[in-house]
Biopython code that builds the backbone (N, CA, C, O; Angstrom):
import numpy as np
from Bio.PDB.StructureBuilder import StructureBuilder

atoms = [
    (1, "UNK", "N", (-4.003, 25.875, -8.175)),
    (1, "UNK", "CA", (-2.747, 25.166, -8.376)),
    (1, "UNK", "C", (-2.333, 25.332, -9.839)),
    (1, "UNK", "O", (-3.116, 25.266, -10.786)),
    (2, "UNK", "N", (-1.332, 25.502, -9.903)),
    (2, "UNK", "CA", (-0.845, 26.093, -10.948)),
    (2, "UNK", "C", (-0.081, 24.932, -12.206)),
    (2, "UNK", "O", (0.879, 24.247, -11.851)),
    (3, "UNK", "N", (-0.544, 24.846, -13.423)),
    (3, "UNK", "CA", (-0.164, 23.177, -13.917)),
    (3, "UNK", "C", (1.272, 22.841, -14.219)),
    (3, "UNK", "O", (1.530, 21.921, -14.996)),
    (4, "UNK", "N", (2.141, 23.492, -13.685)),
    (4, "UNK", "CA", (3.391, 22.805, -12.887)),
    (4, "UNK", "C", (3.260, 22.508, -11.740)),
    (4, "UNK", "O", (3.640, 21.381, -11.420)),
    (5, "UNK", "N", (2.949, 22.984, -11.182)),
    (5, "UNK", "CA", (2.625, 22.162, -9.961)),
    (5, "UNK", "C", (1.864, 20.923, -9.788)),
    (5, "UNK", "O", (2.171, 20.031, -8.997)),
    (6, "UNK", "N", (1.093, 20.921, -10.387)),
    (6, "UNK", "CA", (0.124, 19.668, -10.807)),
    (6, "UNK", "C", (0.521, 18.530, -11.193)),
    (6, "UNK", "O", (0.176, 17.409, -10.819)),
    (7, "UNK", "N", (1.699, 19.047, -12.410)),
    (7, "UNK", "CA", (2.652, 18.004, -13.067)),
    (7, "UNK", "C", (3.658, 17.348, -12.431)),
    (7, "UNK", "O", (4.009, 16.200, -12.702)),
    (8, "UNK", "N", (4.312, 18.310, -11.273)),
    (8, "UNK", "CA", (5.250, 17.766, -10.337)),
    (8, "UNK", "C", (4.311, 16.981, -9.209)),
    (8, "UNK", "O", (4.937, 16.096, -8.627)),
    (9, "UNK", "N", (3.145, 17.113, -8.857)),
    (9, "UNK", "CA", (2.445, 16.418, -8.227)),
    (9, "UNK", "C", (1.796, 14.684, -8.397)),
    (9, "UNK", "O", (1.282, 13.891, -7.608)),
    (10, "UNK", "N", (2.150, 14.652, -9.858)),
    (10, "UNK", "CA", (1.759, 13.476, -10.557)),
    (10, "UNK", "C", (3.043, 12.745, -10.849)),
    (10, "UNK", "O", (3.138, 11.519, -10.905)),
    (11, "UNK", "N", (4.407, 13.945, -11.102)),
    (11, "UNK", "CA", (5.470, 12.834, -10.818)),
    (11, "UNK", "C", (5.924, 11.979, -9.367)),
    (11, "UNK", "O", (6.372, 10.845, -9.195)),
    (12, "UNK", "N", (5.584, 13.082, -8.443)),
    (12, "UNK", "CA", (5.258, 12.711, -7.030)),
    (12, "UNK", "C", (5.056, 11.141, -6.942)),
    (12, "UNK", "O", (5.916, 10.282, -6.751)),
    (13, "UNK", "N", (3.621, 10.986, -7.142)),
    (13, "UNK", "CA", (2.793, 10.132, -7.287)),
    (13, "UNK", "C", (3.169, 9.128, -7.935)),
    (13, "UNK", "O", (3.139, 8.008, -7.427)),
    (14, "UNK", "N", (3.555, 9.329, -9.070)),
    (14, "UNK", "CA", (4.318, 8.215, -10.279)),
    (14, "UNK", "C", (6.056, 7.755, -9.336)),
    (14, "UNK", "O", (6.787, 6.892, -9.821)),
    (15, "UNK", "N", (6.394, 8.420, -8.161)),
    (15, "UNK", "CA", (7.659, 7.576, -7.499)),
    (15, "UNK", "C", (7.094, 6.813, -6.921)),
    (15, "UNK", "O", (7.274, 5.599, -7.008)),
    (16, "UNK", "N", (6.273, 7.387, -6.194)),
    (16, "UNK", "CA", (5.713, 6.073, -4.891)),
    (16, "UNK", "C", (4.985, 5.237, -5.161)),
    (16, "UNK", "O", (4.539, 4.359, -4.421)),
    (17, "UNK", "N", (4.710, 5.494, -6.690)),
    (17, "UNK", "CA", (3.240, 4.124, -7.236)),
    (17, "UNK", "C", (4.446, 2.914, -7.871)),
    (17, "UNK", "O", (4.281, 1.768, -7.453)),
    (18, "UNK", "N", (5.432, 3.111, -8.690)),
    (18, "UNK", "CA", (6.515, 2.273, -8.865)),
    (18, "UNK", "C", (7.416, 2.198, -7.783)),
    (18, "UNK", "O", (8.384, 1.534, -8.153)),
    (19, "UNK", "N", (7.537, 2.557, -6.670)),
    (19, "UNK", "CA", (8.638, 2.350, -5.582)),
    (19, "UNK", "C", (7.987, 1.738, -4.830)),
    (19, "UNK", "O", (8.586, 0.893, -4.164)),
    (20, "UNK", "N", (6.246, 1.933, -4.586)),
    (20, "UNK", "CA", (5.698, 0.488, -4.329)),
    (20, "UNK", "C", (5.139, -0.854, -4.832)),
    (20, "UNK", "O", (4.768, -1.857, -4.224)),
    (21, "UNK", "N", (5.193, -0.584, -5.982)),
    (21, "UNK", "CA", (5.308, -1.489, -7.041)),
    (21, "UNK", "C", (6.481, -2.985, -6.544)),
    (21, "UNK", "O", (6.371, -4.168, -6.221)),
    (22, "UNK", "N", (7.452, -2.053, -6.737)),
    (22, "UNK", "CA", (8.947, -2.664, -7.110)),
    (22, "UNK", "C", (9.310, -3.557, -5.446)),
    (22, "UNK", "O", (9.862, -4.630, -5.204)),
    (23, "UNK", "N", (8.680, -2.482, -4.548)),
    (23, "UNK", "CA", (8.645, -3.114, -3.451)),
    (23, "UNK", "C", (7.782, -4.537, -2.992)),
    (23, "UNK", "O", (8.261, -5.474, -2.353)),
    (24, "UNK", "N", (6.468, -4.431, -3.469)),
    (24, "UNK", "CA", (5.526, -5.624, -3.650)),
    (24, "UNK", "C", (6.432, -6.743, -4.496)),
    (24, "UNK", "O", (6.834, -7.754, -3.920)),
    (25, "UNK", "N", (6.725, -6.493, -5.900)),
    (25, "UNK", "CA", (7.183, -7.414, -6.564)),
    (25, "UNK", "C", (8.640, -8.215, -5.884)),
    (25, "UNK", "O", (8.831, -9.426, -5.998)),
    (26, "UNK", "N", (9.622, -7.233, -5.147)),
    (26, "UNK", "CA", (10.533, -7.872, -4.507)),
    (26, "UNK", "C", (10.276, -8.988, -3.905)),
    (26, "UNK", "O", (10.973, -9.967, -4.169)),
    (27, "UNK", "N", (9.335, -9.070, -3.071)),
    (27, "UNK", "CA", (9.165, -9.652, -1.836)),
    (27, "UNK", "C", (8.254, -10.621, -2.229)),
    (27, "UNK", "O", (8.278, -11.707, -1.650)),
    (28, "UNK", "N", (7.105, -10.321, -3.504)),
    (28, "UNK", "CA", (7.007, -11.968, -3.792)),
    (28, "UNK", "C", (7.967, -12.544, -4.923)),
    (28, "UNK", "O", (7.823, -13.526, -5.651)),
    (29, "UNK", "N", (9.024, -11.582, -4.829)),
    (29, "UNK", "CA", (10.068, -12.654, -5.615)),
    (29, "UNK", "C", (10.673, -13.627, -4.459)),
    (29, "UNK", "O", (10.882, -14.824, -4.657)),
    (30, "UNK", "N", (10.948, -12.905, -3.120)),
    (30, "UNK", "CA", (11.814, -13.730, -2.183)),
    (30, "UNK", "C", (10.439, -14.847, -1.692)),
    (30, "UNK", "O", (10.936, -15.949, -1.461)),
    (31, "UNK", "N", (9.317, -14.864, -1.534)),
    (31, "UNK", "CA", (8.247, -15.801, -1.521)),
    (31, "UNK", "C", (8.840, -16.427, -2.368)),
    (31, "UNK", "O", (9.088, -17.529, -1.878)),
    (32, "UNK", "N", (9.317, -16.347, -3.634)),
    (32, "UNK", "CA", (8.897, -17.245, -4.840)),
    (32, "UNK", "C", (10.206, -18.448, -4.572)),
    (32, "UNK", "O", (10.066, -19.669, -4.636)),
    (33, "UNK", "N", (11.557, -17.646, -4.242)),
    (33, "UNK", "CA", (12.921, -18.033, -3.797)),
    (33, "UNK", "C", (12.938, -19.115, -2.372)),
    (33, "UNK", "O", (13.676, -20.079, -2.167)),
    (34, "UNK", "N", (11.893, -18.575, -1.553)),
    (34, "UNK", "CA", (11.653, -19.198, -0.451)),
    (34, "UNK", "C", (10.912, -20.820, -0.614)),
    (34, "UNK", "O", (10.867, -21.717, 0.227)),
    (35, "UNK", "N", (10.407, -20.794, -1.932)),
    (35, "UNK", "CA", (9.559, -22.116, -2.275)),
    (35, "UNK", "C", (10.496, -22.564, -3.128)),
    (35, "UNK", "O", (9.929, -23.351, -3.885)),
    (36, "UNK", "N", (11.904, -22.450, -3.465)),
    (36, "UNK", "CA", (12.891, -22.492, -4.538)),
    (36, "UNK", "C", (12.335, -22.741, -5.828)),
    (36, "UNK", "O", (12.736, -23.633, -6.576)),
    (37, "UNK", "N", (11.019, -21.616, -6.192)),
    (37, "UNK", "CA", (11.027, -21.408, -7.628)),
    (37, "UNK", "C", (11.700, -20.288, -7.927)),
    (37, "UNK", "O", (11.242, -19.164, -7.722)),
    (38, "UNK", "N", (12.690, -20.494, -8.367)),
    (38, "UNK", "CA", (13.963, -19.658, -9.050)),
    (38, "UNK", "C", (13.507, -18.742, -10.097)),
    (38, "UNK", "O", (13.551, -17.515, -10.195)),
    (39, "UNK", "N", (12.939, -19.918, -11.053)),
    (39, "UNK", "CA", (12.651, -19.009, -12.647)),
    (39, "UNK", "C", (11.582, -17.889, -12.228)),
    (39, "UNK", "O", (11.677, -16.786, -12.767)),
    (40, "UNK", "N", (10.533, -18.134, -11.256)),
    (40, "UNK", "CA", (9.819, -17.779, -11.138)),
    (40, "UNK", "C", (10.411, -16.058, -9.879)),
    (40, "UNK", "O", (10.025, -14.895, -9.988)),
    (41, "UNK", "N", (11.119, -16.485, -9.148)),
    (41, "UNK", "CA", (11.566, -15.396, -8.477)),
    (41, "UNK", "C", (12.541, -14.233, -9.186)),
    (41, "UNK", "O", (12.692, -13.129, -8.664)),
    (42, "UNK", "N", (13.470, -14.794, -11.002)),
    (42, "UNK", "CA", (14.272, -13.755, -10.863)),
    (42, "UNK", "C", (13.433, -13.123, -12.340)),
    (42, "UNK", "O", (13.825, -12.237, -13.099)),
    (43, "UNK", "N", (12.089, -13.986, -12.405)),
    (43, "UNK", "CA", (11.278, -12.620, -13.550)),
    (43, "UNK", "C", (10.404, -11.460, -12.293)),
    (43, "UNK", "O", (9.994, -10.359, -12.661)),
    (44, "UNK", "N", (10.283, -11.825, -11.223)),
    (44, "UNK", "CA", (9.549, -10.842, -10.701)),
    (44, "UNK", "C", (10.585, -9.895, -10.491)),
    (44, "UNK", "O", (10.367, -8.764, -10.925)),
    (45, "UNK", "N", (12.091, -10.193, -9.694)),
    (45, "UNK", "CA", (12.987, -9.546, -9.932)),
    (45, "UNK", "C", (13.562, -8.444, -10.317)),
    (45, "UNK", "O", (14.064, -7.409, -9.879)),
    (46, "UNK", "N", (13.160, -9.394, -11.953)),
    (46, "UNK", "CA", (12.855, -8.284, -13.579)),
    (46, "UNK", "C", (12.476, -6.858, -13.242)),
    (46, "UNK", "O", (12.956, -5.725, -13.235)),
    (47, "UNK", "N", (10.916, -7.777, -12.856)),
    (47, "UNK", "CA", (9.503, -6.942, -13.157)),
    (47, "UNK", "C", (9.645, -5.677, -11.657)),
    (47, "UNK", "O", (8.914, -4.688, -11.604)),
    (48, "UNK", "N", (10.792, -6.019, -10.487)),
    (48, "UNK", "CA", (10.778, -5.510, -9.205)),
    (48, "UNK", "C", (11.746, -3.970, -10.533)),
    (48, "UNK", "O", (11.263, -2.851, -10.704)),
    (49, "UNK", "N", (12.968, -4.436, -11.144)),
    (49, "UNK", "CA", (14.187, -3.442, -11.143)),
    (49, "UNK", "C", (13.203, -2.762, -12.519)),
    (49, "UNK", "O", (13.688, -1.635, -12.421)),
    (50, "UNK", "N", (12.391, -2.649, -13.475)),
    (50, "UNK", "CA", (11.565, -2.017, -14.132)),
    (50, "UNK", "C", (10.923, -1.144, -13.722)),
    (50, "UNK", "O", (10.833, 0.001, -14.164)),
    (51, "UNK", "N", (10.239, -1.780, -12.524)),
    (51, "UNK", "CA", (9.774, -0.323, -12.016)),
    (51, "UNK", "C", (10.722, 0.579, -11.342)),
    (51, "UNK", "O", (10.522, 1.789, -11.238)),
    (52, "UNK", "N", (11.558, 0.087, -10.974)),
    (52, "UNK", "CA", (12.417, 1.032, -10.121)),
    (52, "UNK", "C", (13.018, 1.685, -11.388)),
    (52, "UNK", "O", (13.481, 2.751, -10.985)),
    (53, "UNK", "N", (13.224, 1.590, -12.607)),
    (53, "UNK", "CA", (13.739, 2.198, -13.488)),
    (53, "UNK", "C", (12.595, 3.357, -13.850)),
    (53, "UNK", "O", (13.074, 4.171, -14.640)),
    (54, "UNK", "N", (11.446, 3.604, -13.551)),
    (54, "UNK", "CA", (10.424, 4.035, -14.333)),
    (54, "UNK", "C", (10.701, 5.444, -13.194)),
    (54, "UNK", "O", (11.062, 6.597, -13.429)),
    (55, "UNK", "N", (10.301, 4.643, -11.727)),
    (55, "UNK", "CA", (10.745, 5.559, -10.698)),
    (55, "UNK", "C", (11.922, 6.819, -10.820)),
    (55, "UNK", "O", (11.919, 8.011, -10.514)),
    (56, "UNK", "N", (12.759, 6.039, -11.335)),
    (56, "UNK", "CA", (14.252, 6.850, -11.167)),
    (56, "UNK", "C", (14.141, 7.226, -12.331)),
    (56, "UNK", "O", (15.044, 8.057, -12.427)),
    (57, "UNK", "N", (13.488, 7.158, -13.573)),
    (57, "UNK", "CA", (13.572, 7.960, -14.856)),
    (57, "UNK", "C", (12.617, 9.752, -14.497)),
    (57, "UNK", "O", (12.832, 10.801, -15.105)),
    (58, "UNK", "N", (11.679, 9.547, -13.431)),
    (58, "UNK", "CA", (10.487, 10.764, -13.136)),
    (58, "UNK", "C", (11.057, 11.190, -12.105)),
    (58, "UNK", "O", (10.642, 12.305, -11.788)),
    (59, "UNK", "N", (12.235, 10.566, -11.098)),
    (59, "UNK", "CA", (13.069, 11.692, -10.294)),
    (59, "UNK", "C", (14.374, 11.856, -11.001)),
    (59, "UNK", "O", (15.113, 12.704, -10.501)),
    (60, "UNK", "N", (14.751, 11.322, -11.899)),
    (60, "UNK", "CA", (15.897, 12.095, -12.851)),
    (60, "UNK", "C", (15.133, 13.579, -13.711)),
    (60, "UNK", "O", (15.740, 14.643, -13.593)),
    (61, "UNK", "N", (13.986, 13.557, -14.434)),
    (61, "UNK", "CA", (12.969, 14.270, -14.854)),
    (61, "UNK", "C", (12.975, 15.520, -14.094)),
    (61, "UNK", "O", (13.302, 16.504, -14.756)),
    (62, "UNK", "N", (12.654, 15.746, -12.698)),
    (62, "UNK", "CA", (12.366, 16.176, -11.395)),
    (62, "UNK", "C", (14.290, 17.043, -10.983)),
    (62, "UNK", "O", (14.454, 18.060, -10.309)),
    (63, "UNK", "N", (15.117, 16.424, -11.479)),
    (63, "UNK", "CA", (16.320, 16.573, -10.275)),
    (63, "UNK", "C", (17.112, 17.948, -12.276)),
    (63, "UNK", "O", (17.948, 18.850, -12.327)),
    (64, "UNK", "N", (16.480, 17.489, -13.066)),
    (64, "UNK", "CA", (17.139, 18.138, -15.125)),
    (64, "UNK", "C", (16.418, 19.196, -14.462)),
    (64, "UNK", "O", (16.938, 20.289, -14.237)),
    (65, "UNK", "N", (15.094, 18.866, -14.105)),
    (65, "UNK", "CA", (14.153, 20.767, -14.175)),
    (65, "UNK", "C", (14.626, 21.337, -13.500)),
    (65, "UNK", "O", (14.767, 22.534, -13.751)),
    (66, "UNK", "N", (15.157, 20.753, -12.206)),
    (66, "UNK", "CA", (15.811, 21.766, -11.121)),
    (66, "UNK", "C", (17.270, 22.668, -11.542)),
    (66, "UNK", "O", (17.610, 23.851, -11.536)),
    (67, "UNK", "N", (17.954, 21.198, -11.945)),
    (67, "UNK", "CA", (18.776, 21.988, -12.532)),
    (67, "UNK", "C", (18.910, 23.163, -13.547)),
    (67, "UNK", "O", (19.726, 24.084, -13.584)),
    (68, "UNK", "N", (17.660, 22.795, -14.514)),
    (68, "UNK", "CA", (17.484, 24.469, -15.263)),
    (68, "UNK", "C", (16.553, 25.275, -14.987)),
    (68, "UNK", "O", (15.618, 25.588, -15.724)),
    (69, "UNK", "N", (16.849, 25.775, -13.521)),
    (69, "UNK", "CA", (16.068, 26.538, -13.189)),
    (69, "UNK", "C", (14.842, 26.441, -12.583)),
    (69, "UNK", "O", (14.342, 27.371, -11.950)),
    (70, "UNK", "N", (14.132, 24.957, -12.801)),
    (70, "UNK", "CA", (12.604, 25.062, -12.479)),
    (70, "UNK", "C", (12.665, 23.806, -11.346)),
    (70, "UNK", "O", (12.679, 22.577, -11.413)),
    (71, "UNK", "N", (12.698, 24.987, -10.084)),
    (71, "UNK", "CA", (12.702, 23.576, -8.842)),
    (71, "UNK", "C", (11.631, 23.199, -8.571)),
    (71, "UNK", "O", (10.686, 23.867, -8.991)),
    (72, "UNK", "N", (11.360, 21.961, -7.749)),
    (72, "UNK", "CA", (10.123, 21.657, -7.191)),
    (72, "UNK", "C", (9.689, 22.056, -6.053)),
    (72, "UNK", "O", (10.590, 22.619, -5.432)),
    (73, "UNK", "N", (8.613, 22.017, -5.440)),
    (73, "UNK", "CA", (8.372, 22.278, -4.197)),
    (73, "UNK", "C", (8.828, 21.700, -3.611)),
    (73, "UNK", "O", (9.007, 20.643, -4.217)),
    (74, "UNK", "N", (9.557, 21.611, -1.831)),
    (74, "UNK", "CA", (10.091, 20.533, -1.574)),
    (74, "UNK", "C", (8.899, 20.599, -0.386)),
    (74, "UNK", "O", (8.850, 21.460, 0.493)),
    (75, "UNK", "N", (7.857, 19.379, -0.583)),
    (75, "UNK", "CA", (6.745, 19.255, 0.181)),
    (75, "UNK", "C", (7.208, 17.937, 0.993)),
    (75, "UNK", "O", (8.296, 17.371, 0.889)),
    (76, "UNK", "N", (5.969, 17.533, 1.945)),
    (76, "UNK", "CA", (6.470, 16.574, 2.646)),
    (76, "UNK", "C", (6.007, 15.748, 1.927)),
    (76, "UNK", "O", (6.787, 14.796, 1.951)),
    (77, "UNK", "N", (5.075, 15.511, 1.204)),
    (77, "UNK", "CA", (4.837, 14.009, -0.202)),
    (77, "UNK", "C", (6.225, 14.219, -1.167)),
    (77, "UNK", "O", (6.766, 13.249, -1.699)),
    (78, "UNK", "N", (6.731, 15.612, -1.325)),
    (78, "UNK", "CA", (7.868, 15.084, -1.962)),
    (78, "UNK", "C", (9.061, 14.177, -1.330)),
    (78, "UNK", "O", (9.500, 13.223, -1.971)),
    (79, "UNK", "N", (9.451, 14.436, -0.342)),
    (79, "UNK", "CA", (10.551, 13.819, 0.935)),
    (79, "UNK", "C", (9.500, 12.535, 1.117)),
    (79, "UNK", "O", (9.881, 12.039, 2.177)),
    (80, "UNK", "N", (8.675, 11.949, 0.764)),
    (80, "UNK", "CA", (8.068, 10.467, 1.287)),
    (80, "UNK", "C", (8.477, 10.045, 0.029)),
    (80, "UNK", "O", (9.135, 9.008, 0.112)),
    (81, "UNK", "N", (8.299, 10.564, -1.411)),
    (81, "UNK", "CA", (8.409, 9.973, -2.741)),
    (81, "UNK", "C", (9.732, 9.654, -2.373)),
    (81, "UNK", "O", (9.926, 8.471, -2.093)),
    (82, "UNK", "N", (10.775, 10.502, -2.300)),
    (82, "UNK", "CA", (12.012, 10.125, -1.876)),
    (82, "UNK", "C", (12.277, 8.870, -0.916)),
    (82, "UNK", "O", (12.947, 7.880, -1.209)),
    (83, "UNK", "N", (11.701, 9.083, 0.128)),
    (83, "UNK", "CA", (12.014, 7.996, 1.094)),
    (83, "UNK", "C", (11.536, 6.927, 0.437)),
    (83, "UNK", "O", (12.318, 5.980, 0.354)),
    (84, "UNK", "N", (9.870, 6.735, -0.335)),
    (84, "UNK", "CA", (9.320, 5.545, -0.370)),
    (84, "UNK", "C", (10.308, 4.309, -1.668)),
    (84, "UNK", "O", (10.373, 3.082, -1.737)),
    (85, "UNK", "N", (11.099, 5.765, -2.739)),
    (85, "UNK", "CA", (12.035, 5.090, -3.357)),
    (85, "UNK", "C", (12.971, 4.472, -2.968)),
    (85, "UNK", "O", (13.137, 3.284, -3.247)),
    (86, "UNK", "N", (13.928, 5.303, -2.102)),
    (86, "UNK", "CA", (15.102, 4.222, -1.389)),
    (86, "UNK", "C", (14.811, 3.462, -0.983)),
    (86, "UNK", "O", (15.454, 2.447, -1.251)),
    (87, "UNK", "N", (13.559, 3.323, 0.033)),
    (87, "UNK", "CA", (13.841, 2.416, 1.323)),
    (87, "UNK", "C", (13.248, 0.879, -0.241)),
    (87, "UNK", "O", (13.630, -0.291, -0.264)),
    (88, "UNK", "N", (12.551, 1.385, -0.977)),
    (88, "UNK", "CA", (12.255, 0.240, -2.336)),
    (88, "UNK", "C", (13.470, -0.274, -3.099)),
    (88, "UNK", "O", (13.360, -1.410, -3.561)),
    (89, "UNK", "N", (14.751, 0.460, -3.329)),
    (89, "UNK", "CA", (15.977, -0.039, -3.782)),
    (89, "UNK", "C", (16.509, -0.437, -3.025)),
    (89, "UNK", "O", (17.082, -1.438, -3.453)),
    (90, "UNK", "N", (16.854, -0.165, -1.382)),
    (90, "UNK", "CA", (17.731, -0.871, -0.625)),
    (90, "UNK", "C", (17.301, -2.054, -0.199)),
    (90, "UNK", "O", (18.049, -2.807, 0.425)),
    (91, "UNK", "N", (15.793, -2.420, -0.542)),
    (91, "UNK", "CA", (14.750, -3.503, -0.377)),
    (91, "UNK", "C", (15.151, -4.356, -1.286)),
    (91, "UNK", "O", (15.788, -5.350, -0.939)),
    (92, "UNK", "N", (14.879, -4.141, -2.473)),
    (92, "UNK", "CA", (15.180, -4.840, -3.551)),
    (92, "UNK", "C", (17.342, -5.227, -3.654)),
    (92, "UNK", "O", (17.786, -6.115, -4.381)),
    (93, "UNK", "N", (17.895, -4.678, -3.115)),
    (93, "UNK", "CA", (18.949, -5.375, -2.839)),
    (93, "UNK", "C", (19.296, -6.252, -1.970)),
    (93, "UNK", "O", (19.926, -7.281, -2.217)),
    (94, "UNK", "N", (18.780, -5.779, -0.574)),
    (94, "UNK", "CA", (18.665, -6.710, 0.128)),
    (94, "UNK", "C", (18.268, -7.853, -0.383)),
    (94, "UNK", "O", (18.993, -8.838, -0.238)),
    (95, "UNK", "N", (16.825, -7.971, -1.206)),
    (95, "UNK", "CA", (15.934, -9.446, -0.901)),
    (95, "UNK", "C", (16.642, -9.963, -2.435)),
    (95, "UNK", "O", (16.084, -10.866, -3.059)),
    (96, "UNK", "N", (17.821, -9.357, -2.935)),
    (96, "UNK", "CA", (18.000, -9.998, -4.470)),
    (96, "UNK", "C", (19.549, -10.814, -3.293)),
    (96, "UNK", "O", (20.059, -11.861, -3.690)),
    (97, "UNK", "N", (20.046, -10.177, -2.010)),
    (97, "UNK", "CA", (21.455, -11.137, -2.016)),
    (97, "UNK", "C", (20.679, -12.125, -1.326)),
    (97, "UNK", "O", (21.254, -13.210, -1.414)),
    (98, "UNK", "N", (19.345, -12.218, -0.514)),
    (98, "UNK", "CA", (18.970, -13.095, 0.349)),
    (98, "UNK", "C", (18.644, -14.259, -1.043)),
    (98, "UNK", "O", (19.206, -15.351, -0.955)),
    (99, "UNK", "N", (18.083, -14.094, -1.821)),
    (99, "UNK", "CA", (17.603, -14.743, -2.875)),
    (99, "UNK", "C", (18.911, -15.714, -3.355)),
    (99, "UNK", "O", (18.798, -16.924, -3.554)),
    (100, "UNK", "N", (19.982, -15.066, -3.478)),
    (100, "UNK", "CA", (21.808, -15.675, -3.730)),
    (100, "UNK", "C", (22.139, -16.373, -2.796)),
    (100, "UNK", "O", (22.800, -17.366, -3.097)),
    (101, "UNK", "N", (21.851, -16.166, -1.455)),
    (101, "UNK", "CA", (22.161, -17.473, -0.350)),
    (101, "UNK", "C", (20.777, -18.067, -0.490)),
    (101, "UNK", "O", (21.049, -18.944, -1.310)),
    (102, "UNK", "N", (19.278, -18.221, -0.223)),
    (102, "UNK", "CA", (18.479, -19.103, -0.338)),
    (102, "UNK", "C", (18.882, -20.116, -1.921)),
    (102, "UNK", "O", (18.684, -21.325, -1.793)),
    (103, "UNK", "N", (19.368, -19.676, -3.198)),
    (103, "UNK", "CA", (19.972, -20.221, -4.316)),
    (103, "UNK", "C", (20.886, -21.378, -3.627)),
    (103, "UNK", "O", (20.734, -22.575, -3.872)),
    (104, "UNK", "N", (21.835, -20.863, -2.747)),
    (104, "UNK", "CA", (23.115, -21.501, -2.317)),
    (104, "UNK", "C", (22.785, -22.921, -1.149)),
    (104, "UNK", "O", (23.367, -24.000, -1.261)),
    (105, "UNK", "N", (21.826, -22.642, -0.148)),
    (105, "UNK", "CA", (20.868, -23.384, 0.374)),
    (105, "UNK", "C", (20.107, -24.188, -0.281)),
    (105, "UNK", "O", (20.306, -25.319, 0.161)),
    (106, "UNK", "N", (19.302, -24.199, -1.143)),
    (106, "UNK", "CA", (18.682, -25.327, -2.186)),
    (106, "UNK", "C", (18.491, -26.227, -1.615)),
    (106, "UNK", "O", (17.670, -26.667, -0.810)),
    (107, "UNK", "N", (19.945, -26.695, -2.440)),
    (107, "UNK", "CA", (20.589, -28.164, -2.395)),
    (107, "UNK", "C", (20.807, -29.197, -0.881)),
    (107, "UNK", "O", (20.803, -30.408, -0.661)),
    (108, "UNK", "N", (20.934, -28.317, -0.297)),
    (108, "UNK", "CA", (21.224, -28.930, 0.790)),
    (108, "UNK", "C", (19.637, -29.038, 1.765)),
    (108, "UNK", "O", (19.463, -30.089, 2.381)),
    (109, "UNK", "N", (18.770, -28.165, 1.840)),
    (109, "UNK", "CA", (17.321, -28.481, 1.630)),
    (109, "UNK", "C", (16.452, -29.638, 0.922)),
    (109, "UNK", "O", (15.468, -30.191, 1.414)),
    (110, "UNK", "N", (16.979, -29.862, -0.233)),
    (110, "UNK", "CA", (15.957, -30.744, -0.953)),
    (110, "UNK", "C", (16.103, -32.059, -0.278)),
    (110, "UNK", "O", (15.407, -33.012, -0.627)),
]
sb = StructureBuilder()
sb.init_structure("model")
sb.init_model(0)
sb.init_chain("A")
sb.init_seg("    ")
for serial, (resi, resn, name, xyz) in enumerate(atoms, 1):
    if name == "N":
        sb.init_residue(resn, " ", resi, " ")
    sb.init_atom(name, np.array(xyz, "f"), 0.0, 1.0, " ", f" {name:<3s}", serial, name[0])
structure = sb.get_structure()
């Protein structure tokens, strides 16, 4: 294996380790929302859209090389890094509007 390949193999790796990251942290943010600790649900939040930034900084990385010239393999761990990112951002949107109506609910709970 050749150490581009290696390197694109570790960015691989570095999507789906923060896209499951970001995914874990979502969801005990909506745990956290679900017990209406607030403060406590919109630092995991934080800590959910950080990684997804780290994610999307090593497939921006991934999408510059292609563009000059140096594509990646398109393997099937690459198409899961892909998938495991979206389906982690459309996650993390989802559970940030559920978090805006459980907010809106509260009150009328307590």
């Amino acid at each position: 294996m050749t150490t581009e390949a290696m390197n694109n193999e570790m960015d691989i790796f570095e999507i789906i380790s923060h896209g499951g990251n970001a995914r874990g942290l979502a969801y005990e943010a909506l745990e956290a929302a679900e017990e209406f600790e607030f403060e406590k649900a919109e630092t995991l939040i934080k800590e959910a859209q950080d990684e997804l930034n780290l994610a999307h900084k090593t497939q921006t990385k991934l999408i510059q090389n292609e563009l000059n010239g140096h594509p990646s393999e398109k393997t099937l761990l690459m198409i899961h890094a892909q998938d495991h990112l979206m389906t982690a951002i459309s996650e993390q949107k989802l559970i940030e509007h559920m978090i805006r109506i459980i907010k809106k609910l509260a009150p009328v709970q307590k």
